[in-house]
DRENMI-901845 format. One record per residue (C-alpha): y, x negated, z; residue in three letters. Coordinates in nm, 2 decimals, always signed. Layout:
N
rec Y: Y, X: X, Z: Z, r: ALA .
...
% end
This chain:
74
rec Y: +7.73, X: +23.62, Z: -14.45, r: UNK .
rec Y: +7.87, X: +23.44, Z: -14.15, r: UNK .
rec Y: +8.07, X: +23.13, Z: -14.08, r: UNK .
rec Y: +7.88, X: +22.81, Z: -14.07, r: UNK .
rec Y: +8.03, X: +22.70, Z: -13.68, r: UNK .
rec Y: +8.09, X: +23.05, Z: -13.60, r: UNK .
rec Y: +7.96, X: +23.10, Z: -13.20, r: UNK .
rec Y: +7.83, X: +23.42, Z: -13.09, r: UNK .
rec Y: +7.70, X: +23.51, Z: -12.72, r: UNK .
rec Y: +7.35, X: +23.65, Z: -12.70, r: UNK .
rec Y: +7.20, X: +23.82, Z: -12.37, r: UNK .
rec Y: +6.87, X: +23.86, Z: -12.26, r: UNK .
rec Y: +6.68, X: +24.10, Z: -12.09, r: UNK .
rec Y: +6.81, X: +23.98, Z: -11.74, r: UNK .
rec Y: +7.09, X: +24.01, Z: -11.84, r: UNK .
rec Y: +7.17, X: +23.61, Z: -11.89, r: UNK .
rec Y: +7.41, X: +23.49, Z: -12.16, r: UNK .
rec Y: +7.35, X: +23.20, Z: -12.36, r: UNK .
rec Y: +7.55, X: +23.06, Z: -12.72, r: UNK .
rec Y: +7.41, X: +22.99, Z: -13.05, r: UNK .
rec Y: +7.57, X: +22.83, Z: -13.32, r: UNK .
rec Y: +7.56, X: +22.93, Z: -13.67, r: UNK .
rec Y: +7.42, X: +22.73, Z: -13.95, r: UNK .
rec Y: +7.28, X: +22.76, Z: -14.31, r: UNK .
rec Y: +6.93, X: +22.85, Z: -14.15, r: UNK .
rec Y: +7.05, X: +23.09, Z: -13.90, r: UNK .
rec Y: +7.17, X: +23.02, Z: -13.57, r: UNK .
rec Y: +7.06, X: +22.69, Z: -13.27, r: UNK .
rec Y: +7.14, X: +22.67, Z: -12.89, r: UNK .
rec Y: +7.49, X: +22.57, Z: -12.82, r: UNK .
rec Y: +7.36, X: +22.29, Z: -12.58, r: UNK .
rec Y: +7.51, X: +22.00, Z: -12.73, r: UNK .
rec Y: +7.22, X: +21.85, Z: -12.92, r: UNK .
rec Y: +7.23, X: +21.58, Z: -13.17, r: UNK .
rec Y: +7.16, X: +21.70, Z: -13.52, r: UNK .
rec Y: +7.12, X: +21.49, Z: -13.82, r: UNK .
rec Y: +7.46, X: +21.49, Z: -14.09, r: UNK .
rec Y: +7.16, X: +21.49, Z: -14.39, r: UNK .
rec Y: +6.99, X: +21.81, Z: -14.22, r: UNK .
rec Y: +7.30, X: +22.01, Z: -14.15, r: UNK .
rec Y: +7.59, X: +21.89, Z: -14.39, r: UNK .
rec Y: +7.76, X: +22.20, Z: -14.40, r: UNK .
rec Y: +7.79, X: +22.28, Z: -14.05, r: UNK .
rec Y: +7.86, X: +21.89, Z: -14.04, r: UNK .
rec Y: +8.15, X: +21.98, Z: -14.24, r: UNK .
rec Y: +8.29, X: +22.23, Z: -14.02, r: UNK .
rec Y: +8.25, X: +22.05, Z: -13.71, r: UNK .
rec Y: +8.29, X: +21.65, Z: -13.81, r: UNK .
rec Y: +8.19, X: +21.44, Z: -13.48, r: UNK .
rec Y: +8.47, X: +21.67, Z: -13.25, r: UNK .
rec Y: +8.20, X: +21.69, Z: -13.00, r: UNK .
rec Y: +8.06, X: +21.38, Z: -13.05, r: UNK .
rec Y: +7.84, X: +21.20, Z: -13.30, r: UNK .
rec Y: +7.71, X: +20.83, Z: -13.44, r: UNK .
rec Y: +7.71, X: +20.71, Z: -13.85, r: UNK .
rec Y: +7.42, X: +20.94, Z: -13.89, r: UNK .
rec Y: +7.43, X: +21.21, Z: -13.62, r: UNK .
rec Y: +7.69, X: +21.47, Z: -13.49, r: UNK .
rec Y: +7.66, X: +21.67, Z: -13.19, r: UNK .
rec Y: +7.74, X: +22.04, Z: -13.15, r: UNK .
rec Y: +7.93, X: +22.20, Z: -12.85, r: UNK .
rec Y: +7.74, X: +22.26, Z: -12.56, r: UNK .
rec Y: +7.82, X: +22.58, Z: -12.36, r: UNK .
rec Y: +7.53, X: +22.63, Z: -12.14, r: UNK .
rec Y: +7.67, X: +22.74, Z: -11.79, r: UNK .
rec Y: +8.02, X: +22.83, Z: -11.97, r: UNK .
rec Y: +8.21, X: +23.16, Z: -12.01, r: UNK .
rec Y: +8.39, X: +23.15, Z: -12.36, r: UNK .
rec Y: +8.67, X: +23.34, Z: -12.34, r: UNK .
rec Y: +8.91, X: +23.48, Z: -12.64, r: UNK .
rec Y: +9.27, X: +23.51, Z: -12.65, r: UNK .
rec Y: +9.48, X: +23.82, Z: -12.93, r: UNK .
rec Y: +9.78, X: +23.77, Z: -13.00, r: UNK .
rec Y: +9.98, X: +24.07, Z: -13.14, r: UNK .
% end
């Protein structure tokens, strides 16, 4: 099984890359929507209201456009 949060970079047949974001159900588009703290608690969890959020709501990062980029250290 995978992190809940975890990002991962998909490509499509042009060769485009886009985000998703993992959550219990599987993974959703890294493009900053609003999701609901009842519908996605665990995810909630993981990412709190660092991207943004109300009482109710939390947003998840939104990467469209972006290179993510990792850094190893040794």
């Amino acid at each position: 099984m995978l992190p809940i949060g975890s990002i991962f970079p998909f490509a499509d047949i042009k060769g485009d890359v886009f985000y998703k974001v993992m959550t219990d159900e599987g993974f959703i588009d890294a493009d900053g929507s609003s999701l609901s703290k009842e519908t996605y608690p665990r995810l909630y969890d993981v990412l709190g209201t660092f991207y943004g959020g109300t009482t109710t709501s939390f947003k998840i990062p939104d990467f469209r456009g972006k290179t993510l980029r990792g850094i190893t250290t040794i």
